[in-house]
N, C-alpha and C positions, 0 to 999 in steps of 0.2 A: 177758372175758365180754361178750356183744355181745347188747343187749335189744333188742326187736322194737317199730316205731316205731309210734305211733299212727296211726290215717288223718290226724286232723288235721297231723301231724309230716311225712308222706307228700306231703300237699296243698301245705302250706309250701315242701316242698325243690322238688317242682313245680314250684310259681309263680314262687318265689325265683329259678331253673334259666331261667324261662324270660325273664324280666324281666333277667336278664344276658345272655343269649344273644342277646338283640332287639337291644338297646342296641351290644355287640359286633357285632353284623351291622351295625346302623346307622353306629356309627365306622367301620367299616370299609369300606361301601361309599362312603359319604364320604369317608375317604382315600385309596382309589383313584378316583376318579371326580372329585372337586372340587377335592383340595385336593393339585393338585402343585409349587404355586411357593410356597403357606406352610400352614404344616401349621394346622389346628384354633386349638392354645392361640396363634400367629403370627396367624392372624385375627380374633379375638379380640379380641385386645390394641390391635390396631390399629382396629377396629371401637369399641372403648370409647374412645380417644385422639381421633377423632373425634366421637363422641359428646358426650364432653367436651368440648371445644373449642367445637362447635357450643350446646350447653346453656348454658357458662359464659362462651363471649367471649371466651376466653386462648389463648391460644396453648403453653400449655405443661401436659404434664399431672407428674405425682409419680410417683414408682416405687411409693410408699409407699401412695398411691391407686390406683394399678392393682393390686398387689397385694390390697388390700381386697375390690375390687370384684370382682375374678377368684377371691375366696378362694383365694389364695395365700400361702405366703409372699415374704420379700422378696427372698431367696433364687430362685426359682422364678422368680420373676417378674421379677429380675434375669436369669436366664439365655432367657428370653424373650426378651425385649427385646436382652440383647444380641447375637443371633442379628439379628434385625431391623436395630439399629446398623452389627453389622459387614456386613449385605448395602446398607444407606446407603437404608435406609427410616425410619429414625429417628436424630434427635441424640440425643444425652444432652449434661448439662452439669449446675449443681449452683449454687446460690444460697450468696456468702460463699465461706467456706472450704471448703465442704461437710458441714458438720453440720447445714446445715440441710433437707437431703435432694436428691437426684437428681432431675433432673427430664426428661420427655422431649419432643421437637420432632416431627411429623412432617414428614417432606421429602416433596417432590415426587415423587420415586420410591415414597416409600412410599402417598402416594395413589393414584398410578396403578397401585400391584400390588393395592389393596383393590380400587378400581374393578374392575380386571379378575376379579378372586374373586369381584363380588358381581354384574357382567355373568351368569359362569358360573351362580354358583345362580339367580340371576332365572331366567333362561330354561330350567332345569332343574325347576326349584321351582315356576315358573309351572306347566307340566304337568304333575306331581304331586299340587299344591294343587288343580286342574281337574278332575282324575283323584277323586279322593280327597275335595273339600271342601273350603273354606274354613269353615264352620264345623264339622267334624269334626276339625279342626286347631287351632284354637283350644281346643276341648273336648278335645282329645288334653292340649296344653299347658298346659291350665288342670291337667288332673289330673297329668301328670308333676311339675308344681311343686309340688302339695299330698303327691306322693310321696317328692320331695324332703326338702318339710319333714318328714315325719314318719322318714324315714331321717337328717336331721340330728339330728333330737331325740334317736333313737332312739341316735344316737354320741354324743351328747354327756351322756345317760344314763348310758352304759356307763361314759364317759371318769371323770365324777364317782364312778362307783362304784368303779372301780379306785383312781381319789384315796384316796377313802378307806378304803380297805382292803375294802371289805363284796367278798362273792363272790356 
């Protein structure tokens, strides 16, 4: 039996519908257009390895930390990275025996593939940003993040409530 949705219920699948549809165009032209030598979660990864690096003064960063930072698992962020490794933009190696976590190196090669991805967007992104704003961009991003949060809550809600039995 199929009951008849409210407007407000109507509004929702709308915005919801369209707020995923943006997002998917945005990946998407992003993956065709930027990102043909390392995909998205590959620049990423490597963009925070430097980060780190630079922030903290080491030269080595954790799996166990990039995973965090990337909310990832370690899993996930293991098959990252090893993507990265086996193209020789990144070492791995491991402290001890290896129980005390993996840890990763960037190499030379792999600076010079960031560089050149972030060549691409600068001079892409310059003209957009130009286009568009510099502070309409910021206010985009300030509210994507607060949409963020309220869509992590909103899971981690759900997650609890399954926990515990309630429907």
């Amino acid at each position: 039996m199929r009951t008849e949705k409210t407007q407000e219920e109507r509004d929702i699948l709308q915005l919801s519908s369209k707020l995923i549809y943006q997002r998917y165009q945005m990946n998407k032209t992003l993956t065709q257009n930027f990102f043909n030598e390392l995909s998205i979660p590959e620049y990423i990864a490597l963009r925070t390895i430097v980060q780190l690096e630079n922030r903290d003064g080491r030269d080595r960063t954790y799996l166990k930390e990039l995973a965090s930072i990337m909310h990832l698992t370690i899993q996930q962020a293991s098959r990252i990275t090893g993507s990265l490794r086996d193209r020789g933009m990144v070492l791995w190696s491991h402290d001890g025996n290896g129980s005390e976590g993996t840890y990763m190196i960037l190499t030379d090669f792999g600076k010079e593939m960031l560089e050149r991805q972030e060549k691409t967007m600068t001079e892409y992104f310059g003209k957009v940003i130009s286009r568009f704003g510099k502070e309409n961009l910021i206010r985009l991003l300030e509210l994507t993040k607060q949409m963020e949060e309220a869509v992590d809550s909103e899971m981690k809600e759900s997650d609890d409530t399954k926990e515990s039995g309630e429907s």
